[in-house]
N, C-alpha and C positions, 0 to 999 in steps of 0.2 A: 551664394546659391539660393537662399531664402525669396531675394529680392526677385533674381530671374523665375522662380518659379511663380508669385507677385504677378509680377507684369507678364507672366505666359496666362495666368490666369483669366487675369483685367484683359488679354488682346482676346481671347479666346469668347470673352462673354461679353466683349464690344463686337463680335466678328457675327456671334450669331443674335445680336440685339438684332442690327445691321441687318442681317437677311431676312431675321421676323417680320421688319419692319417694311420692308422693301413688301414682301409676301403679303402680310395684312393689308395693305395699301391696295393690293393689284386685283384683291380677291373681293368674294361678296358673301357676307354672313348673311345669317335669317335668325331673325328672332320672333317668338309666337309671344301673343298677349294675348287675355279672354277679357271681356270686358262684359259686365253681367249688369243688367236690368230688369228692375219691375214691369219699367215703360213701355219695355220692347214688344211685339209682336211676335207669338208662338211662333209665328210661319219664318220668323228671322232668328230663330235660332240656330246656331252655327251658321249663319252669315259672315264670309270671312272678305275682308279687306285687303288688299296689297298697299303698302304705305310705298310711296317711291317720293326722295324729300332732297334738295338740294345735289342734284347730278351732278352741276355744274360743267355740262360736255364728258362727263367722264366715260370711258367705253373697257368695258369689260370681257375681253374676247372680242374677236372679230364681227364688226357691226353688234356690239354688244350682247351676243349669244349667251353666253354665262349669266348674264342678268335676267335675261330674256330667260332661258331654261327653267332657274329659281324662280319667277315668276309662276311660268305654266306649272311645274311640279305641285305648286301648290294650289291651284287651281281656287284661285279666287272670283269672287260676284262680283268684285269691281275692282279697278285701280284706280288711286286717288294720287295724284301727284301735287304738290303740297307747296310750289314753289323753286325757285332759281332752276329751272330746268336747263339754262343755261350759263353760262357766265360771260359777263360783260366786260372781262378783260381779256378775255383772248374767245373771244366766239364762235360758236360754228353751230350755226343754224339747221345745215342740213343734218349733221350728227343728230340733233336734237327731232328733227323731225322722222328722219330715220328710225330711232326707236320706240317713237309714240305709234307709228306706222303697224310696226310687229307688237310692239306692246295691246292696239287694240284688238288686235286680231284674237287672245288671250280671252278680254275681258273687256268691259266699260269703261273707259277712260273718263274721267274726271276733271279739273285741273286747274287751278289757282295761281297767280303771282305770286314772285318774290321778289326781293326789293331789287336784283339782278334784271331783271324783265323792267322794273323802272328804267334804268340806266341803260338801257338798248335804245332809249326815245324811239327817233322815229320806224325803226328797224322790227319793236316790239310788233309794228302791225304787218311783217312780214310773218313772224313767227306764230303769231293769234291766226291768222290767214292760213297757214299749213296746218298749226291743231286740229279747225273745223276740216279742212280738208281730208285728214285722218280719221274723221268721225270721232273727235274728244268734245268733250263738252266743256265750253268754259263757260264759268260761272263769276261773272264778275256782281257782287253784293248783292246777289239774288239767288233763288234756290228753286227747289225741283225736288219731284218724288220719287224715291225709287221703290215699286211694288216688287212685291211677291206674292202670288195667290192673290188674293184681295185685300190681303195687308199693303200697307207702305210705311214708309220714315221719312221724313224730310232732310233733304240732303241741302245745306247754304254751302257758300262759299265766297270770300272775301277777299277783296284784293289788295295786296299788301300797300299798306298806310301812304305809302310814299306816294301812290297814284293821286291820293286827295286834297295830303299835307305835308310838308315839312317840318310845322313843329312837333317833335317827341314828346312834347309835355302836355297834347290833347290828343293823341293817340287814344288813352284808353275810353273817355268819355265820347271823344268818334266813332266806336265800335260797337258802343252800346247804342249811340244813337242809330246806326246802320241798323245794328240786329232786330231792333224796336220796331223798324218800320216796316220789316218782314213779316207777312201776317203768316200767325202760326196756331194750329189749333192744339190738339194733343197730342201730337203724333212724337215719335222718338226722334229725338233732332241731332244729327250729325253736321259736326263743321271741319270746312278745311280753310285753315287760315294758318299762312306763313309763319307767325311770331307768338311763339310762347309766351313769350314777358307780358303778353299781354290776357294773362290766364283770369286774373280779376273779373276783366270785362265780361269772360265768356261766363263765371262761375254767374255772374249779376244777371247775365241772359239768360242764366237756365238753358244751358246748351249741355245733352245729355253727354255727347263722346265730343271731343275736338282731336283731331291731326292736322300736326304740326312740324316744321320743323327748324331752320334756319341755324341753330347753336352750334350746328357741327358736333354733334356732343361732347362738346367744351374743347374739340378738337385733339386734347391732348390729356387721355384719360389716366388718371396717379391713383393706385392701390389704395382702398378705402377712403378716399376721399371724393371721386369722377372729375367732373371736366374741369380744366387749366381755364379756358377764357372762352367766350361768347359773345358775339356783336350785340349792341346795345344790353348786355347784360355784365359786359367787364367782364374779371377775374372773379375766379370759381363760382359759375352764375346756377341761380336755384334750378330751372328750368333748362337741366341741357339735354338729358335721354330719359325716355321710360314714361313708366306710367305717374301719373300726379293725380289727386281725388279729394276734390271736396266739396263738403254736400251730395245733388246730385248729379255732379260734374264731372269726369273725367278725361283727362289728355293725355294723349300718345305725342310725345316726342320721339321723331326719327332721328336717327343719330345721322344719316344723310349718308349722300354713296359718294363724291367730287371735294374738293377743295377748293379755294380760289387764292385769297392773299397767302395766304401760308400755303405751300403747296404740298405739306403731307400730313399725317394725322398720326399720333403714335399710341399704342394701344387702344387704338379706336378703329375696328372692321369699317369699310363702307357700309351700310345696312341696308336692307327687306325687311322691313318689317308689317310681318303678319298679323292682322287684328281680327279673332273670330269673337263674337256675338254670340251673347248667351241669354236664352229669354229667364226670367224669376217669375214669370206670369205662373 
């Protein structure tokens, strides 16, 4: 009797692991971050950010409404999409263009590679060709201001490593020489660049905010521990969600909203994540 009530137990709490997980997968969280600065400019305070970070085709509601809605609900000054917007194993272009289409209509579009836009080759300059056509702005290793009143920030953006090099092991001294060549005066500097692991580089550039995303947040999050594994970062990788801060650096890692090799995520929401701006002036 003991045993059946056991295994009624164990089916009972596999049954609704199972449908949590099916659920969390289908759905789209939000999560808010403040990130607060000396640097910043009175007039960018509560300046908020929509982070959208490894899609990878994924659609949320019909022609991805659901994501689209979270977005506008929160009503951001810009959207920054951060890389793999699509995935290079099963792709679908038009999905992708589809919700940059309704996403700008929102807000500012933004938009950077990831290493998934590498491996499209020649197909990538189909997809770069619809962003502008959607009015996003893509920023390959170069940057732009964004004003408010007669303040501004400078906004970079990098393209994931793989465009330049293949080897991993000058990745980070490649980024700094990138950064370096950006002429930048005082202004509070925001980066979007694909790969957290490579957090060193930015802290060395004095890059005030970075967003980021590409770890999937470790894809597979364990109770008081976070993420399972991360590309180029292995098993339980430092860099997989959330805020990170050193000096006067900080980085936003998206937990991301798609999958690609593994095709689910367990205790891991697709994310929005929201970045508002806090001036200390």
């Amino acid at each position: 009797m003991k045993k059946k009530i056991t295994w009624a137990i164990l089916l009972i709490i596999l049954v609704v692991t199972i449908v949590w997980t099916i659920y969390q997968n289908n759905t789209v969280g939000v999560t808010h971050y403040e990130v607060s600065s000396d640097n910043l400019p009175d007039s960018f305070d509560n300046y908020r950010i929509a982070l959208i970070t490894d899609l990878h085709n994924a659609v949320f509601g019909e022609d991805n409404i659901d994501l689209l809605s979270a977005i506008q609900k929160e009503s951001p000054d810009i959207i920054a999409i951060t890389g793999d917007l699509v995935d290079s194993n099963h792709t679908d272009i038009a999905v992708a263009l589809d919700f940059v289409r309704n996403a700008s209509q929102i807000a500012p579009c933004y938009y950077v590679t990831g290493n998934h836009e590498f491996r499209l080759k020649e197909r990538y300059q189909q997809l770069e060709a619809g962003l502008i056509e959607a009015n996003v702005s893509v920023l390959h290793d170069d940057a732009t201001l964004l004003s408010n009143g007669t303040d501004s920030v400078m906004l970079i953006g990098l393209d994931d490593p793989l465009f330049t090099e293949r080897n991993v092991a000058v990745y980070e001294s490649m980024f700094k020489t990138k950064l370096s060549a950006i002429e930048r005066n005082d202004e509070y500097t925001i980066l979007l660049s694909h790969r957290p692991e490579l957090f060193n580089a930015y802290v060395a550039s004095q890059m005030n905010l970075v967003l980021s995303g590409h770890a999937h947040g470790g894809q597979f999050r364990l109770p008081f521990i976070g993420g399972l594994v991360a590309p180029a970062q292995g098993l339980f990788p430092k860099y997989d969600a959330g805020l990170f801060t050193e000096g006067h650096t900080t980085m936003v890692v998206g937990r991301g909203l798609g999958e690609s090799i593994i095709p689910f995520r367990f205790n891991n929401q697709p994310e929005l994540a929201i970045i508002t701006l806090k001036s200390e002036q």
